[in-house]
C-alpha positions in Angstrom: 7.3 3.3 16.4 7.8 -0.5 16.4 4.4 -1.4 16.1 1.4 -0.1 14.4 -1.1 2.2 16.5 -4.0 0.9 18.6 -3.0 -2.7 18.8 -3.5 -2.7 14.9 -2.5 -5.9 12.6 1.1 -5.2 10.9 -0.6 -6.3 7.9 -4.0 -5.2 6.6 -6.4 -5.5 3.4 -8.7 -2.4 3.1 -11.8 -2.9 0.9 -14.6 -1.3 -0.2 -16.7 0.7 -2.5 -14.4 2.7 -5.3 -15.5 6.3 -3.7 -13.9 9.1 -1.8 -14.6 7.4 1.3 -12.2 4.6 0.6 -9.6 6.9 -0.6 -9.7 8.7 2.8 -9.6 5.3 4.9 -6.2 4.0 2.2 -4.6 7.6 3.2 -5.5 7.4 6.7 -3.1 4.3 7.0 -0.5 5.8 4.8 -0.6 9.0 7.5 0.0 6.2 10.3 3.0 5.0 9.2 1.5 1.9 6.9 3.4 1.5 3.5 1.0 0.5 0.4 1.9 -3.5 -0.4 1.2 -4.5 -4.0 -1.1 -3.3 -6.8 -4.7 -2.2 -6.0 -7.4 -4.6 -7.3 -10.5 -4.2 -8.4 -13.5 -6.1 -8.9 -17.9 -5.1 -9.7 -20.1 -6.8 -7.3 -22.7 -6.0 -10.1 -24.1 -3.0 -8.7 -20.6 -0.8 -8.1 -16.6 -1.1 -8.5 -15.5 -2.8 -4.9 -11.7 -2.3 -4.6 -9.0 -3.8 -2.1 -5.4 -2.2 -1.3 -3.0 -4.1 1.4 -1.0 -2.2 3.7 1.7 -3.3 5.8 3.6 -1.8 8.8 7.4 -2.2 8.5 9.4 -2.5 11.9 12.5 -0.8 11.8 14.5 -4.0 11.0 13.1 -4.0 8.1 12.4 -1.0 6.5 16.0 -1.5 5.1 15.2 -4.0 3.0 11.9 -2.5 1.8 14.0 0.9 0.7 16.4 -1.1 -1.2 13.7 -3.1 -2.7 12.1 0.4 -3.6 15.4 2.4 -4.8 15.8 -1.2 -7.0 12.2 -1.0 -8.4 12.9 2.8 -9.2 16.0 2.1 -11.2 14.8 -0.6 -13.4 11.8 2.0 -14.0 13.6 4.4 -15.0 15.8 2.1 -17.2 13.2 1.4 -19.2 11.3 4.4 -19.2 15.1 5.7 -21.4 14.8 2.5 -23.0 11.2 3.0 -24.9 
């Protein structure tokens, strides 16, 4: 698939509340095909944790690059995983 389903954004910043219901709505785009972008953040509105994960959706152009970025990342992790 080229493009993400139902006319959705190739790029998208999920927020909310730090409950269960969040978690489902993150794996929910992970099940469609979206790829997590970045680190999660997270803030307190004063009453509760709010948190924000981006998503993206690769087209098949470049999903190359994203694996090689990833198989990169993986190798300097281990590095210094044997390293400490």
């Amino acid at each position: 698939m080229t493009q993400p389903p139902n006319g959705a954004p190739r790029y998208r910043l999920l927020t909310g509340p730090d409950d269960a219901q969040f978690c489902r709505r993150v794996s929910e785009a992970l099940d469609a095909g979206y790829l997590l972008h970045g680190s999660p953040a997270a803030t307190h509105d004063g009453n509760q944790v709010i948190v924000a994960q981006a998503v993206v959706w690769l087209t098949a152009e470049a999903a190359p690059v994203e694996t090689a970025v990833a198989h990169e990342i993986e190798a300097i992790e281990d590095e210094l995983r044997r390293s400490e």
